[in-house]
DSSP file (Angstrom, degrees, kcal/mol; ACC not computed):
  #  RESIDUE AA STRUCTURE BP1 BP2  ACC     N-H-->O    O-->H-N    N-H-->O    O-->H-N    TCO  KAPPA ALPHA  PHI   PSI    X-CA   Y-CA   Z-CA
    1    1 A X              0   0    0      0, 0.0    34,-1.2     0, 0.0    33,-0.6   0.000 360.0 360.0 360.0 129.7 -100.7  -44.2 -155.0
    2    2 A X  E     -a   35   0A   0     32,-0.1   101,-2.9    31,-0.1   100,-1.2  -0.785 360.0-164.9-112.7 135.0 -103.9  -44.4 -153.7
    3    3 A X  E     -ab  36 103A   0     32,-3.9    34,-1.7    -2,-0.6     2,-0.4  -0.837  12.1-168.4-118.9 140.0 -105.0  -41.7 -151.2
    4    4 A X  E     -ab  37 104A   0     99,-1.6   101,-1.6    -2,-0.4     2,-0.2  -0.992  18.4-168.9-134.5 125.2 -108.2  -41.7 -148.6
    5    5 A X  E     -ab  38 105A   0     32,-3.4    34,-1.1    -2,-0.4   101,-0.4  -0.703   5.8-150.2 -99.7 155.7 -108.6  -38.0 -147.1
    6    6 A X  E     -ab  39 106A   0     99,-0.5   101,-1.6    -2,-0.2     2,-0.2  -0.966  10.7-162.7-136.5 110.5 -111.0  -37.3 -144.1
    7    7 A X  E     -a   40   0A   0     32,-1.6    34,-1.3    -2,-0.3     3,-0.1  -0.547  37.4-141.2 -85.5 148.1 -112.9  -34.3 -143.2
    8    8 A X  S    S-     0   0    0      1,-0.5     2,-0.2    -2,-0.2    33,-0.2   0.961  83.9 -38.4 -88.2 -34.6 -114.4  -33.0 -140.8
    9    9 A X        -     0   0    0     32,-0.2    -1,-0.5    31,-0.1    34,-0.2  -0.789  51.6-104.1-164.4 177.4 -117.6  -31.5 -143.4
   10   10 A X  S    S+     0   0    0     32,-0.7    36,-3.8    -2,-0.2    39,-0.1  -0.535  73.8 131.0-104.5  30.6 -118.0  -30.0 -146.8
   11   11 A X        -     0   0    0     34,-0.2    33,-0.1    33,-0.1    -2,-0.0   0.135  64.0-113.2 -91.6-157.6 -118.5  -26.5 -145.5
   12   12 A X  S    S+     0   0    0     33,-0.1     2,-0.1     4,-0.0    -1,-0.1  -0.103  78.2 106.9-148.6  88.8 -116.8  -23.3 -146.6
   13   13 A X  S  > S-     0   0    0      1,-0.0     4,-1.0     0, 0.0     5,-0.2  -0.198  88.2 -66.0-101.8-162.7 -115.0  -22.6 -143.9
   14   14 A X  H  > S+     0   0    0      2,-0.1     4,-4.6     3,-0.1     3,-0.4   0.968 115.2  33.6 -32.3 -84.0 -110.9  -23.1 -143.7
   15   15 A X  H  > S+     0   0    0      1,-0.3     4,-2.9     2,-0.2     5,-0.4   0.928 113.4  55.7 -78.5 -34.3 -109.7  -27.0 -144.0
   16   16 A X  H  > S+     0   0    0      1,-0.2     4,-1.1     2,-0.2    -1,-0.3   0.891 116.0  42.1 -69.8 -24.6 -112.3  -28.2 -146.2
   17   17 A X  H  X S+     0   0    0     -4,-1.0     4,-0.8    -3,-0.4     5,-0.4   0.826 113.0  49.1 -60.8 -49.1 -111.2  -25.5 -148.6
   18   18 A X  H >X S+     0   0    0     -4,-4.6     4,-2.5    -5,-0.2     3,-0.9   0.942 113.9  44.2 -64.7 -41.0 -108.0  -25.9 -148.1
   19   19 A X  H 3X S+     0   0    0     -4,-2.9     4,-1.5    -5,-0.3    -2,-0.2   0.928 109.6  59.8 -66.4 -34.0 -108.0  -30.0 -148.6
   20   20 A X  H 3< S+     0   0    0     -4,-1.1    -1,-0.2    -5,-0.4    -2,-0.2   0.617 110.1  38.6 -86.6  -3.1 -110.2  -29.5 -151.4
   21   21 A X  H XX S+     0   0    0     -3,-0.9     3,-1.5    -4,-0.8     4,-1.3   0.747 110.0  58.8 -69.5 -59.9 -107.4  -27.3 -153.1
   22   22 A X  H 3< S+     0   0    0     -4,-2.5    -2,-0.2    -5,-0.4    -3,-0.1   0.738 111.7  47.2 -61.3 -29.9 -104.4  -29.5 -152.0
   23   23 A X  T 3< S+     0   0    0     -4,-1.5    -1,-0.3    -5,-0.2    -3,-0.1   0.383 101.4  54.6 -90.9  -0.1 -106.1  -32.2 -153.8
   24   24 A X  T <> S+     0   0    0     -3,-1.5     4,-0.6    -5,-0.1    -2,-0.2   0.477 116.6  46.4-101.0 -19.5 -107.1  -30.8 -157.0
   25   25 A X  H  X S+     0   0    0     -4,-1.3     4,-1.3     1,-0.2    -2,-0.2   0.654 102.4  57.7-106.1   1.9 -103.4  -30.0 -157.2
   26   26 A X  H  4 S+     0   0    0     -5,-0.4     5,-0.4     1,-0.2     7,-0.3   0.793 112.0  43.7 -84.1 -15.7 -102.0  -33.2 -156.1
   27   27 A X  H  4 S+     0   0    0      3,-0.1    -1,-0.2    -4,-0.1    -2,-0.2   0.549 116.4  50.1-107.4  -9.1 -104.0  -35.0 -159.2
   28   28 A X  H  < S+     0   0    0     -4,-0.6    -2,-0.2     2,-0.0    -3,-0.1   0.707 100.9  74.5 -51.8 -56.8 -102.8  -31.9 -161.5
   29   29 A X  S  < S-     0   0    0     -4,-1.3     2,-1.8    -5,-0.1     3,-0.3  -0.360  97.2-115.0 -53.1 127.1  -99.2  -32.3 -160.4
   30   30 A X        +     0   0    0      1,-0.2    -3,-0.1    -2,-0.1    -1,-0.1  -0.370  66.5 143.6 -63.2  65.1  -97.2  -35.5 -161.8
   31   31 A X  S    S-     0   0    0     -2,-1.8    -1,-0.2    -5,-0.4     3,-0.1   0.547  74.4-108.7 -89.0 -13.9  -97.0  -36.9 -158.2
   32   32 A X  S    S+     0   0    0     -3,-0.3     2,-1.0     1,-0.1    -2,-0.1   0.365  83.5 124.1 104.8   2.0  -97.3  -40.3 -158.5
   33   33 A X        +     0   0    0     -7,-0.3    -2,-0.1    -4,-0.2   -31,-0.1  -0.681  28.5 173.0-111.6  92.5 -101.1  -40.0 -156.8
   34   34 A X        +     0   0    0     -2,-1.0     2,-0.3   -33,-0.6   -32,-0.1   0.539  57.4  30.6 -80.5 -12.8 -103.6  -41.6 -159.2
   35   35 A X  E     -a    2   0A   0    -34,-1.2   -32,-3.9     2,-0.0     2,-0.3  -0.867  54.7-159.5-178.4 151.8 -106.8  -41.5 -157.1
   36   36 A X  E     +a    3   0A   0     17,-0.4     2,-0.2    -2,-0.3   -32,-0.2  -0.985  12.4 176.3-106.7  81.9 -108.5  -39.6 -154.5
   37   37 A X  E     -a    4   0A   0    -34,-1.7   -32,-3.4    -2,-0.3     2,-0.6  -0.560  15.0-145.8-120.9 144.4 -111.2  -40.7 -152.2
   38   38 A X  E     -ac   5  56A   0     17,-3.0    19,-5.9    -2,-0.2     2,-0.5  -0.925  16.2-162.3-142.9 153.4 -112.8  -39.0 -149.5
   39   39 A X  E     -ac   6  57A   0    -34,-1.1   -32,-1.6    -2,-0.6     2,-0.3  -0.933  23.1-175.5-101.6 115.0 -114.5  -39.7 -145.8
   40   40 A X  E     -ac   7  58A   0     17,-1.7    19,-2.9    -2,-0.5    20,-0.4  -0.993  23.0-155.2-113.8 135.3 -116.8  -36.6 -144.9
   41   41 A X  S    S+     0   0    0    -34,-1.3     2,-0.2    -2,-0.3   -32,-0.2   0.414  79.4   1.1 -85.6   7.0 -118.2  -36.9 -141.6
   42   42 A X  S    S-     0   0    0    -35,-0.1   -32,-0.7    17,-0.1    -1,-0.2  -0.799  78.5-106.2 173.6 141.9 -121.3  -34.4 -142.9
   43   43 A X        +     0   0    0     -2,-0.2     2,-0.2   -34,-0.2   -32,-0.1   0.059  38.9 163.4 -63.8-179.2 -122.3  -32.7 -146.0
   44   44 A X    >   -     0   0    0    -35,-0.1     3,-0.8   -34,-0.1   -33,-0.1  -0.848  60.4 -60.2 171.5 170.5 -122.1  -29.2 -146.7
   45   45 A X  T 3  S+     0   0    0      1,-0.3     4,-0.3    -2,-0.2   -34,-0.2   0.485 128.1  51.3 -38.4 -33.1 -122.1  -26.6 -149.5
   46   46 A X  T 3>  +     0   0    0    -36,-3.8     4,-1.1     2,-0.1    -1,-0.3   0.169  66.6  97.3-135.0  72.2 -119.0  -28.5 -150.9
   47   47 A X  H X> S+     0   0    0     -3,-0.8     3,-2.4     1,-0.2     4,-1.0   0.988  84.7  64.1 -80.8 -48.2 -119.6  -32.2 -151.2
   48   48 A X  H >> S+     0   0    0      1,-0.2     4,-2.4     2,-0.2     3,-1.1   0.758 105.8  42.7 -34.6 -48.1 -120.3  -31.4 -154.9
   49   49 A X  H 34 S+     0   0    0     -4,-0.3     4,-0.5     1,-0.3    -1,-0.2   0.767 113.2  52.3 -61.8 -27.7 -116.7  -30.2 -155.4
   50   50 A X  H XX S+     0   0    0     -3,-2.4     4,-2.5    -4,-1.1     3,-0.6   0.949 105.8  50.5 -68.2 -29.2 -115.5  -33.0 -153.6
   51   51 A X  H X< S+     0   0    0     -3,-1.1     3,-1.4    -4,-1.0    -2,-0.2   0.984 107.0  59.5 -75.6 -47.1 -117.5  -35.7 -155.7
   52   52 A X  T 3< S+     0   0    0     -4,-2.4    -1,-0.3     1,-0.3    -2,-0.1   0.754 107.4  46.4 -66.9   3.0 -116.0  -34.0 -158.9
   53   53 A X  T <4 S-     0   0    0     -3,-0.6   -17,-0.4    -4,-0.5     2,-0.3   0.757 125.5 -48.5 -99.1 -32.6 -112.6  -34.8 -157.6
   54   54 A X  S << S-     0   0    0     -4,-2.5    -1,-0.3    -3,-1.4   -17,-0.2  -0.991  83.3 -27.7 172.7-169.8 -113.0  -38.4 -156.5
   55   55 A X        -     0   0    0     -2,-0.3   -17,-3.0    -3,-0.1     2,-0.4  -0.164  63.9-172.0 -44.9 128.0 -115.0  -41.3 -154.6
   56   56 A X  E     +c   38   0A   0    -19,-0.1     2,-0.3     2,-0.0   -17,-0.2  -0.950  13.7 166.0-136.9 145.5 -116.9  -39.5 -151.7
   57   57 A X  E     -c   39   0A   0    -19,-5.9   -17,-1.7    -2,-0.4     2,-0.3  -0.910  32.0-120.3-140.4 176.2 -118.8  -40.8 -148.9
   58   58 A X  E     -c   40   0A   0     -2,-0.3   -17,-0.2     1,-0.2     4,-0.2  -0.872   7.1-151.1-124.4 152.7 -120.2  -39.6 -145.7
   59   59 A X  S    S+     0   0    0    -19,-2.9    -1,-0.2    -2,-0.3   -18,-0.2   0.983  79.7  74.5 -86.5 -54.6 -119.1  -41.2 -142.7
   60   60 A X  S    S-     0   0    0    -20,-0.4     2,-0.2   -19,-0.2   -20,-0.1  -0.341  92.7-111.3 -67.2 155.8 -123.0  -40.4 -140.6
   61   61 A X    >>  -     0   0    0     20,-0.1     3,-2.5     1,-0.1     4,-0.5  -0.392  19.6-122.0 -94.9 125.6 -125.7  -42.7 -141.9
   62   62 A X  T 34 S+     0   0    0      1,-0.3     4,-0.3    -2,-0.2     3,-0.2   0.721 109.3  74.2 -62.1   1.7 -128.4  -40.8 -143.9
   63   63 A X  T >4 S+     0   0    0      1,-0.2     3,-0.9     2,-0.1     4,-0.3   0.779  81.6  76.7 -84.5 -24.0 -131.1  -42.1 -141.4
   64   64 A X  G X4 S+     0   0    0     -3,-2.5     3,-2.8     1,-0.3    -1,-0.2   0.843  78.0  71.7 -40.4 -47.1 -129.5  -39.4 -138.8
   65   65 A X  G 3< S+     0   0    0     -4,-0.5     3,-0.3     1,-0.3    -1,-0.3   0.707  92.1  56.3 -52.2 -59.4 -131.2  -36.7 -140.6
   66   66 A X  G X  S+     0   0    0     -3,-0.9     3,-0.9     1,-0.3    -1,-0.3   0.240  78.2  95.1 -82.5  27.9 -134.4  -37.8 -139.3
   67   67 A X  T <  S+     0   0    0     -3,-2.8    -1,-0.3    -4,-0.3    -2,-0.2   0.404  74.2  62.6 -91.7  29.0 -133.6  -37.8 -135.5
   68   68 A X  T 3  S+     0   0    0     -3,-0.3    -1,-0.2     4,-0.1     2,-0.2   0.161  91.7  93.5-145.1 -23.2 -134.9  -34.4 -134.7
   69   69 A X  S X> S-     0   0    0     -3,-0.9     4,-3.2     1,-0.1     3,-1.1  -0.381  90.2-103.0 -89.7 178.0 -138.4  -35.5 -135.6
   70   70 A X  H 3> S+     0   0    0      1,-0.3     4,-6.0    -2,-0.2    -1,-0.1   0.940 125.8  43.3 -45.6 -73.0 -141.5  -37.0 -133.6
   71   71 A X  H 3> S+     0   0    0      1,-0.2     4,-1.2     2,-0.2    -1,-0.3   0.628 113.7  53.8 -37.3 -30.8 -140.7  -40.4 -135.0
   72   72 A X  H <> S+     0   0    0     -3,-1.1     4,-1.3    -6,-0.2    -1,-0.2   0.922 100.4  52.6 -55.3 -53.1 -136.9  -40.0 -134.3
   73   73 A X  H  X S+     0   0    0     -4,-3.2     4,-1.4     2,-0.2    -2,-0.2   0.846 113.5  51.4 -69.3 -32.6 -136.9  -39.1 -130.8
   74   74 A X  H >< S+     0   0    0     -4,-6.0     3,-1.1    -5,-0.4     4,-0.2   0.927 115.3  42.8 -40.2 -81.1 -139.2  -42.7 -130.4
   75   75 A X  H 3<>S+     0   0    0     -4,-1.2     5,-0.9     1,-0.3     6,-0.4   0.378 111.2  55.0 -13.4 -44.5 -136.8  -44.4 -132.2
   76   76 A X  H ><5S+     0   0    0     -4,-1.3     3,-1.4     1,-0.2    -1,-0.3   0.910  96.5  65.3 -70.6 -45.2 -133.9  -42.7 -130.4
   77   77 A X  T <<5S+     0   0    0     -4,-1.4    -2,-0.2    -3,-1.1    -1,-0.2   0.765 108.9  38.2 -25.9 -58.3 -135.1  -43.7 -127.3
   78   78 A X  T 3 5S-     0   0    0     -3,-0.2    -1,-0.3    -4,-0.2    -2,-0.2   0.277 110.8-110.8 -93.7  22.2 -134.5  -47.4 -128.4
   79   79 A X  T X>5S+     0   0    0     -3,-1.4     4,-1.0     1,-0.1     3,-0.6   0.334  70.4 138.3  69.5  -5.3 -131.4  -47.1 -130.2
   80   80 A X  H 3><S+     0   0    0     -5,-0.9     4,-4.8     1,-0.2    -4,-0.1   0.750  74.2  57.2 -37.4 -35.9 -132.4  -47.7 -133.7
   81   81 A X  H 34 S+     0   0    0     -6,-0.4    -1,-0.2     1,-0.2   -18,-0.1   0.962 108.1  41.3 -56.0 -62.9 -130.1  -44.8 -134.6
   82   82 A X  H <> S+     0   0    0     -3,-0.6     4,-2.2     1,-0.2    -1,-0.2   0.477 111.1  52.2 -60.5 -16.5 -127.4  -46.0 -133.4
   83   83 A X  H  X S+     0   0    0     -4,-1.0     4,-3.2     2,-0.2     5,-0.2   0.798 111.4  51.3 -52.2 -52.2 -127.8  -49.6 -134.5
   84   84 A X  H >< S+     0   0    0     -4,-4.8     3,-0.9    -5,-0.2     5,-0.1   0.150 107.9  54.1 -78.2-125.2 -128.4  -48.1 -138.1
   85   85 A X  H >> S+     0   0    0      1,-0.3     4,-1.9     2,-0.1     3,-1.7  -0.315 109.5  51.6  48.9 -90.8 -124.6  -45.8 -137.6
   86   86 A X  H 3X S+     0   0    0     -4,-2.2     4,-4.5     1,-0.3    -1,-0.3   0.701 112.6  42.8 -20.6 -59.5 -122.9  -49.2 -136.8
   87   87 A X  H <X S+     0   0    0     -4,-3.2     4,-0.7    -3,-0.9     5,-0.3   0.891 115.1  46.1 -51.9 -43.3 -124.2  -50.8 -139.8
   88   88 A X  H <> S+     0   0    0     -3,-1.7     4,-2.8    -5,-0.2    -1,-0.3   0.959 114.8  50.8 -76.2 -37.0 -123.6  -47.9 -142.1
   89   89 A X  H >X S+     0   0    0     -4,-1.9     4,-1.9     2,-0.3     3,-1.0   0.967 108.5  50.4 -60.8 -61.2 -120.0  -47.8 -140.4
   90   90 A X  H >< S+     0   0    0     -4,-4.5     3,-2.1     1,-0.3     5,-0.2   0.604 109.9  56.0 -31.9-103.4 -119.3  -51.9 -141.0
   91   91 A X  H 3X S+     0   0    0     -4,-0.7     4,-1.4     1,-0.4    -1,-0.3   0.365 106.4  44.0 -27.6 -49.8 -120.3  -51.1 -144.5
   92   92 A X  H XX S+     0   0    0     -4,-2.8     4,-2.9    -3,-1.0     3,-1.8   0.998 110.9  58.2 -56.3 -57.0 -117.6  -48.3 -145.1
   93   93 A X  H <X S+     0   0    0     -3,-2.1     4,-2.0    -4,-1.9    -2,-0.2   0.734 105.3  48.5 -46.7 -45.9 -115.2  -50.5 -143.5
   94   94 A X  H 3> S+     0   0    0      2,-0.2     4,-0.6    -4,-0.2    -1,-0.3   0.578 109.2  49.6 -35.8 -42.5 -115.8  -52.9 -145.9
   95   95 A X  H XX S+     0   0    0     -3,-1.8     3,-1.5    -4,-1.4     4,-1.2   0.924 116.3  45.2 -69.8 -65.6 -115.6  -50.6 -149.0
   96   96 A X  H 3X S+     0   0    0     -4,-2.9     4,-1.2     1,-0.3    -2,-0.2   0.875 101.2  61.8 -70.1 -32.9 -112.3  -49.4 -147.8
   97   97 A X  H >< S+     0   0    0     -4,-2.0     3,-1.2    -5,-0.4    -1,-0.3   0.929 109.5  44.2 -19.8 -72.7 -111.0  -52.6 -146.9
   98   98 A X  H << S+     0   0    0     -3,-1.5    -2,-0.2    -4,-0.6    -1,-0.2   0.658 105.8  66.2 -42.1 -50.4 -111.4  -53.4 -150.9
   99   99 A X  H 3< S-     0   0    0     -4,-1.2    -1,-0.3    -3,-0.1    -2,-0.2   0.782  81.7-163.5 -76.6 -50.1 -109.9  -50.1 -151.5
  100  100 A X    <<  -     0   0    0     -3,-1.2     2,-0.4    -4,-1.2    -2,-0.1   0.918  15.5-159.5  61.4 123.0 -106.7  -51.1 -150.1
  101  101 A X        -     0   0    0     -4,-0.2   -98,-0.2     1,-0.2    -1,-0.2  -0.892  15.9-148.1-121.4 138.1 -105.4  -46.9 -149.7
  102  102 A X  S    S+     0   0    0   -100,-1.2     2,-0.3    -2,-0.4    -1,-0.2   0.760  83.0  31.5 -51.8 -54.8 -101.6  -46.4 -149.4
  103  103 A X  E     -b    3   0A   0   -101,-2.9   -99,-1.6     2,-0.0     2,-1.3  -0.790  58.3-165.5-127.7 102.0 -102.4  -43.5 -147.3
  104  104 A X  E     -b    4   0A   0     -2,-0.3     2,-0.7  -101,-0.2   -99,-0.2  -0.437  16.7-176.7 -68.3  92.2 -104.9  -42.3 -144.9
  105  105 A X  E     -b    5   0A   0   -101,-1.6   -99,-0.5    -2,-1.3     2,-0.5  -0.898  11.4-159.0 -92.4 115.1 -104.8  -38.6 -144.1
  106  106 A X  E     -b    6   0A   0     -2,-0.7   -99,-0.2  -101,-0.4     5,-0.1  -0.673   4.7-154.6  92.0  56.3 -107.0  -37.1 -141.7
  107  107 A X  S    S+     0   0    0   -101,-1.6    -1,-0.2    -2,-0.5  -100,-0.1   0.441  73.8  11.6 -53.5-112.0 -107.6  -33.0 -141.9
  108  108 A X  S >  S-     0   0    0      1,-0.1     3,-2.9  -102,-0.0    -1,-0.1  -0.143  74.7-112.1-122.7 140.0 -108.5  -32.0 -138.4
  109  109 A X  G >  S+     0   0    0      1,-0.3     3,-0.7     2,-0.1    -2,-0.1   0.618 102.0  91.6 -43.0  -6.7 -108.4  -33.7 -134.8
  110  110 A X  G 3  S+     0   0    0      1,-0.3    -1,-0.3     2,-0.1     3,-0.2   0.541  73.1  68.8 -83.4 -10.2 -112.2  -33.6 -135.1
  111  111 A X  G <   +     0   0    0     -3,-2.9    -1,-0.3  -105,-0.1     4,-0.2  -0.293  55.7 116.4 -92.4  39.2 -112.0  -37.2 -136.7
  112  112 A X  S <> S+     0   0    0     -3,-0.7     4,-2.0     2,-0.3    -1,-0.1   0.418  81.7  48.0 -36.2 -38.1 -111.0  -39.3 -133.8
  113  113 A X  T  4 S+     0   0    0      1,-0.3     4,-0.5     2,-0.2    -1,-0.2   0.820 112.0  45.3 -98.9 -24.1 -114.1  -41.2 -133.9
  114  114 A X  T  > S+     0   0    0      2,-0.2     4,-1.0     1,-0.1    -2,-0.3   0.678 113.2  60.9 -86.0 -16.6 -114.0  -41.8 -137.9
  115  115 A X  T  4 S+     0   0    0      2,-0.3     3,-0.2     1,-0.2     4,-0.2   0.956 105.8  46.4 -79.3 -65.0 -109.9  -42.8 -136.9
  116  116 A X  T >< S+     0   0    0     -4,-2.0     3,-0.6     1,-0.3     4,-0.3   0.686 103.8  59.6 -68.3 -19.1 -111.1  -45.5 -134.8
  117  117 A X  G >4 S+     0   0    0     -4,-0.5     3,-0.5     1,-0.2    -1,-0.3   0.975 110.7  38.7 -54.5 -64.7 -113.3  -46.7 -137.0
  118  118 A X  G >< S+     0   0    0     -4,-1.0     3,-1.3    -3,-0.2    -1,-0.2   0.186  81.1 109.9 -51.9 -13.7 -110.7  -47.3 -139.6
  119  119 A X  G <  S+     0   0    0     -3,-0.6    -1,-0.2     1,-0.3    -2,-0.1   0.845  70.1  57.4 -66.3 -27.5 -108.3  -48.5 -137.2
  120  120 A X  G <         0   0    0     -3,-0.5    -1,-0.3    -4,-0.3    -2,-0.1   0.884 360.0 360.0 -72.8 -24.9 -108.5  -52.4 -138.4
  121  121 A X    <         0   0    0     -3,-1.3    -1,-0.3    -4,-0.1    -2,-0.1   0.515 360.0 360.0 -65.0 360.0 -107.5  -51.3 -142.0
């Protein structure tokens, strides 16, 4: 069984602790669950832990990072951001297509927007 989890971030607060438990013992466990992939909608303090546990990617597009600068806010101004988001999104969609997951779960209601992405899958 192949399992795709979704987060809201990597921080180390509650549910990302707690999923990142619940999944080290679900591949520990004989369960029938042979790989582990994860959706984080932003890094944090535990993407490392996630990576060592299975595939992980982050749902926002690493160009985001720069939208708080001079150049950004130009750039925001014309959408560029959001053009590059879309792309990055297609491009997940694509992986996970491939992936073909038995199950998607979902930690917290705060991934609505990563939900709809996925929806065609």
């Amino acid at each position: 069984m192949k399992i795709l989890f979704i987060s809201h971030d990597a921080s180390r607060s509650g549910a990302p602790i707690l999923l990142r438990n619940f999944c080290q013992y679900l591949l520990s466990d004989l369960s029938g669950v042979h790989k582990v992939a994860f959706l984080l909608r932003r890094s944090g303090p535990l993407h490392k832990d996630f990576v060592k546990i299975g595939k992980t990617k982050l749902f926002e597009s690493k160009w985001l990072k720069y939208r708080s600068s001079l150049a950004g806010r130009i750039f925001g101004r014309f959408g560029i951001f959001k053009l590059l988001q879309r792309f990055h999104e297609k491009s997940l969609l694509k992986s996970y297509r491939a992936e073909k997951f038995d199950l998607i779960y979902s930690n917290t209601v705060v991934n609505v927007d990563v939900l709809r992405m996925l929806d065609p899958l």
